[in-house]
C-alpha positions in Angstrom: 0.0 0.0 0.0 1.3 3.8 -0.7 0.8 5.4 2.8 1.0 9.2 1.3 -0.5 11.2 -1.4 2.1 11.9 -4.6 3.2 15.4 -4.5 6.7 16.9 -6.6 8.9 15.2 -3.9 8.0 11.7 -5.6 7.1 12.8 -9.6 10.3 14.8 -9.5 12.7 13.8 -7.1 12.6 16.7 -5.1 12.9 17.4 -1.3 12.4 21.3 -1.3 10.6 24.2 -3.2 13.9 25.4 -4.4 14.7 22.0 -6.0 11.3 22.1 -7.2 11.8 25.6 -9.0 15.3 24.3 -9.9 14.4 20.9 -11.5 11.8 22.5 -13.5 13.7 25.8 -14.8 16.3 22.9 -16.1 13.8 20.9 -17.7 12.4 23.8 -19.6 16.0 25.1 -20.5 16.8 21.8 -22.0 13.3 21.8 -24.1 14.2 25.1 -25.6 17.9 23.9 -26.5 15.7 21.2 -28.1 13.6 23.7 -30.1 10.3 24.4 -27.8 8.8 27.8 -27.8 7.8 28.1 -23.9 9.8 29.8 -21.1 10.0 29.9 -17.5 7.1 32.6 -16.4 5.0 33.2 -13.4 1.1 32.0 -13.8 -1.5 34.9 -12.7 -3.9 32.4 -12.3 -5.6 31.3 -8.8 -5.4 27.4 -9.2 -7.3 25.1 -6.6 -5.3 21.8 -5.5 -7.0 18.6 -5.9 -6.3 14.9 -5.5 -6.4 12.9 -8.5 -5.5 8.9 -8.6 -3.4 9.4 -5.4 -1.7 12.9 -6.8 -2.3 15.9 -5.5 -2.6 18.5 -8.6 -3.7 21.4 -10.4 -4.7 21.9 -13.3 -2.2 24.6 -15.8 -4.4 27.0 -17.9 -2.5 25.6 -20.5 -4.5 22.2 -19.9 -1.6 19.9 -18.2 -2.1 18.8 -14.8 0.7 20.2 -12.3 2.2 18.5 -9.3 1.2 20.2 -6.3 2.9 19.7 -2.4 0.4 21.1 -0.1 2.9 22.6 2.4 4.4 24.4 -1.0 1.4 26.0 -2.4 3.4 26.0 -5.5 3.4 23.8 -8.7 5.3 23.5 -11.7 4.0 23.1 -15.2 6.7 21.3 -17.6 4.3 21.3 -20.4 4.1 25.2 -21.1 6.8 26.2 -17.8 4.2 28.2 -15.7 5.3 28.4 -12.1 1.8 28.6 -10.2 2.4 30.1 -6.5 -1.1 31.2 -6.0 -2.1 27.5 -5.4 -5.3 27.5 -3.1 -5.3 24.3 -1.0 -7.9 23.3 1.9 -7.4 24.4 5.1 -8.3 20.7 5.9 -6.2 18.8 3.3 -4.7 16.6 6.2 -8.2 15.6 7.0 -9.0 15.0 3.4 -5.9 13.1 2.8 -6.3 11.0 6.3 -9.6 10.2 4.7 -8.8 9.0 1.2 -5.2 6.6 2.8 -8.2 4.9 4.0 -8.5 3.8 0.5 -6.4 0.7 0.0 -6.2 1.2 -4.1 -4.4 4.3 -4.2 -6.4 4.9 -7.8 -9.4 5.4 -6.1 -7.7 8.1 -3.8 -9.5 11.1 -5.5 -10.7 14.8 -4.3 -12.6 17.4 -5.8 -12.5 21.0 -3.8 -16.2 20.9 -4.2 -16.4 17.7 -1.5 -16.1 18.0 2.2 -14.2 15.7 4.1 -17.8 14.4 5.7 -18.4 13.5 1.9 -15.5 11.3 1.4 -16.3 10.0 5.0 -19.4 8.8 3.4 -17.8 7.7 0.0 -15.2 5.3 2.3 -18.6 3.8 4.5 -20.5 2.9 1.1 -17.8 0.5 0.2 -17.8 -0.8 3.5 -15.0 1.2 5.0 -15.3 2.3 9.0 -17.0 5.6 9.9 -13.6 7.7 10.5 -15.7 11.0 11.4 -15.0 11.0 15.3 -11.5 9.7 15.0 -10.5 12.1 12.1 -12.1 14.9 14.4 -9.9 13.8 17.4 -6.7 13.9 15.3 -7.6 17.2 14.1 -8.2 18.8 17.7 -4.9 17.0 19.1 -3.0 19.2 15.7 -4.3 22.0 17.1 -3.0 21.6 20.1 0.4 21.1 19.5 0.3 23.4 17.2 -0.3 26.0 19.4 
Protein backbone atom coordinates (compact mmCIF):
# COMPACT_ATOMS: atom_id res chain seq x y z
CA UNK A 1 0.00 0.00 0.00
CA UNK A 2 1.31 3.75 -0.71
CA UNK A 3 0.77 5.37 2.76
CA UNK A 4 0.97 9.17 1.32
CA UNK A 5 -0.49 11.17 -1.43
CA UNK A 6 2.08 11.89 -4.65
CA UNK A 7 3.19 15.42 -4.45
CA UNK A 8 6.70 16.88 -6.59
CA UNK A 9 8.87 15.17 -3.85
CA UNK A 10 7.96 11.73 -5.62
CA UNK A 11 7.11 12.77 -9.59
CA UNK A 12 10.32 14.78 -9.54
CA UNK A 13 12.72 13.78 -7.08
CA UNK A 14 12.60 16.68 -5.12
CA UNK A 15 12.91 17.37 -1.28
CA UNK A 16 12.41 21.26 -1.33
CA UNK A 17 10.64 24.19 -3.17
CA UNK A 18 13.85 25.42 -4.37
CA UNK A 19 14.69 21.97 -6.04
CA UNK A 20 11.28 22.07 -7.21
CA UNK A 21 11.77 25.57 -9.04
CA UNK A 22 15.31 24.28 -9.95
CA UNK A 23 14.35 20.87 -11.53
CA UNK A 24 11.78 22.53 -13.49
CA UNK A 25 13.66 25.76 -14.76
CA UNK A 26 16.30 22.94 -16.12
CA UNK A 27 13.77 20.95 -17.73
CA UNK A 28 12.40 23.82 -19.58
CA UNK A 29 15.98 25.12 -20.49
CA UNK A 30 16.84 21.81 -21.97
CA UNK A 31 13.31 21.77 -24.10
CA UNK A 32 14.15 25.14 -25.61
CA UNK A 33 17.89 23.92 -26.47
CA UNK A 34 15.68 21.21 -28.09
CA UNK A 35 13.62 23.73 -30.10
CA UNK A 36 10.29 24.35 -27.75
CA UNK A 37 8.84 27.83 -27.75
CA UNK A 38 7.76 28.08 -23.91
CA UNK A 39 9.78 29.80 -21.10
CA UNK A 40 10.01 29.87 -17.47
CA UNK A 41 7.13 32.56 -16.43
CA UNK A 42 5.02 33.17 -13.40
CA UNK A 43 1.14 32.00 -13.75
CA UNK A 44 -1.53 34.90 -12.70
CA UNK A 45 -3.91 32.35 -12.33
CA UNK A 46 -5.57 31.30 -8.79
CA UNK A 47 -5.44 27.41 -9.21
CA UNK A 48 -7.29 25.06 -6.56
CA UNK A 49 -5.31 21.79 -5.45
CA UNK A 50 -6.96 18.60 -5.89
CA UNK A 51 -6.27 14.89 -5.48
CA UNK A 52 -6.37 12.88 -8.51
CA UNK A 53 -5.50 8.88 -8.58
CA UNK A 54 -3.43 9.43 -5.40
CA UNK A 55 -1.71 12.89 -6.76
CA UNK A 56 -2.29 15.94 -5.54
CA UNK A 57 -2.64 18.50 -8.60
CA UNK A 58 -3.68 21.40 -10.42
CA UNK A 59 -4.69 21.93 -13.33
CA UNK A 60 -2.18 24.58 -15.83
CA UNK A 61 -4.40 27.01 -17.87
CA UNK A 62 -2.46 25.60 -20.52
CA UNK A 63 -4.46 22.18 -19.86
CA UNK A 64 -1.65 19.94 -18.17
CA UNK A 65 -2.05 18.83 -14.75
CA UNK A 66 0.73 20.16 -12.33
CA UNK A 67 2.23 18.46 -9.29
CA UNK A 68 1.20 20.23 -6.29
CA UNK A 69 2.93 19.75 -2.44
CA UNK A 70 0.42 21.07 -0.10
CA UNK A 71 2.93 22.59 2.40
CA UNK A 72 4.36 24.39 -0.99
CA UNK A 73 1.45 26.01 -2.44
CA UNK A 74 3.45 26.03 -5.54
CA UNK A 75 3.41 23.79 -8.68
CA UNK A 76 5.34 23.54 -11.66
CA UNK A 77 4.00 23.13 -15.24
CA UNK A 78 6.74 21.27 -17.61
CA UNK A 79 4.29 21.31 -20.38
CA UNK A 80 4.14 25.21 -21.10
CA UNK A 81 6.83 26.25 -17.76
CA UNK A 82 4.18 28.18 -15.70
CA UNK A 83 5.34 28.43 -12.13
CA UNK A 84 1.84 28.61 -10.24
CA UNK A 85 2.37 30.14 -6.50
CA UNK A 86 -1.07 31.19 -5.97
CA UNK A 87 -2.14 27.52 -5.43
CA UNK A 88 -5.30 27.46 -3.11
CA UNK A 89 -5.26 24.33 -0.98
CA UNK A 90 -7.94 23.28 1.92
CA UNK A 91 -7.41 24.38 5.14
CA UNK A 92 -8.31 20.73 5.94
CA UNK A 93 -6.24 18.75 3.33
CA UNK A 94 -4.69 16.65 6.16
CA UNK A 95 -8.20 15.56 7.04
CA UNK A 96 -9.01 14.96 3.44
CA UNK A 97 -5.91 13.06 2.81
CA UNK A 98 -6.28 11.00 6.28
CA UNK A 99 -9.63 10.16 4.67
CA UNK A 100 -8.82 9.04 1.23
CA UNK A 101 -5.21 6.63 2.82
CA UNK A 102 -8.18 4.95 4.02
CA UNK A 103 -8.48 3.84 0.48
CA UNK A 104 -6.40 0.71 0.02
CA UNK A 105 -6.24 1.23 -4.05
CA UNK A 106 -4.35 4.34 -4.18
CA UNK A 107 -6.35 4.88 -7.76
CA UNK A 108 -9.41 5.39 -6.08
CA UNK A 109 -7.69 8.11 -3.84
CA UNK A 110 -9.52 11.14 -5.50
CA UNK A 111 -10.68 14.84 -4.27
CA UNK A 112 -12.56 17.36 -5.78
CA UNK A 113 -12.53 21.05 -3.76
CA UNK A 114 -16.17 20.88 -4.23
CA UNK A 115 -16.40 17.72 -1.46
CA UNK A 116 -16.14 17.96 2.18
CA UNK A 117 -14.19 15.66 4.13
CA UNK A 118 -17.80 14.35 5.69
CA UNK A 119 -18.43 13.48 1.87
CA UNK A 120 -15.52 11.33 1.44
CA UNK A 121 -16.26 10.02 5.00
CA UNK A 122 -19.39 8.77 3.41
CA UNK A 123 -17.80 7.72 -0.01
CA UNK A 124 -15.23 5.34 2.26
CA UNK A 125 -18.63 3.79 4.53
CA UNK A 126 -20.54 2.92 1.06
CA UNK A 127 -17.83 0.55 0.20
CA UNK A 128 -17.85 -0.82 3.55
CA UNK A 129 -14.98 1.19 5.04
CA UNK A 130 -15.30 2.31 8.98
CA UNK A 131 -16.95 5.62 9.91
CA UNK A 132 -13.57 7.68 10.51
CA UNK A 133 -15.67 11.00 11.37
CA UNK A 134 -14.95 11.04 15.35
CA UNK A 135 -11.46 9.73 14.97
CA UNK A 136 -10.49 12.15 12.11
CA UNK A 137 -12.13 14.88 14.35
CA UNK A 138 -9.90 13.82 17.45
CA UNK A 139 -6.66 13.92 15.26
CA UNK A 140 -7.63 17.19 14.13
CA UNK A 141 -8.24 18.80 17.71
CA UNK A 142 -4.90 17.04 19.08
CA UNK A 143 -2.98 19.18 15.73
CA UNK A 144 -4.28 22.04 17.12
CA UNK A 145 -3.03 21.62 20.08
CA UNK A 146 0.39 21.06 19.49
CA UNK A 147 0.31 23.41 17.17
CA UNK A 148 -0.35 25.98 19.38
Amino acid sequence: MVPFILTPREHHGVRTQEAYLTKHATFIAEAQRGGARYEVHDSPVVVAARVSGNQWVIDCECGAGNSVDPVWNLACCFGCGAIHRTVVVPPDWLEITRVLLDRIRPATRHWDPRESVEDLIAENVGVGLPDLTETIREMARHEKRTDQ
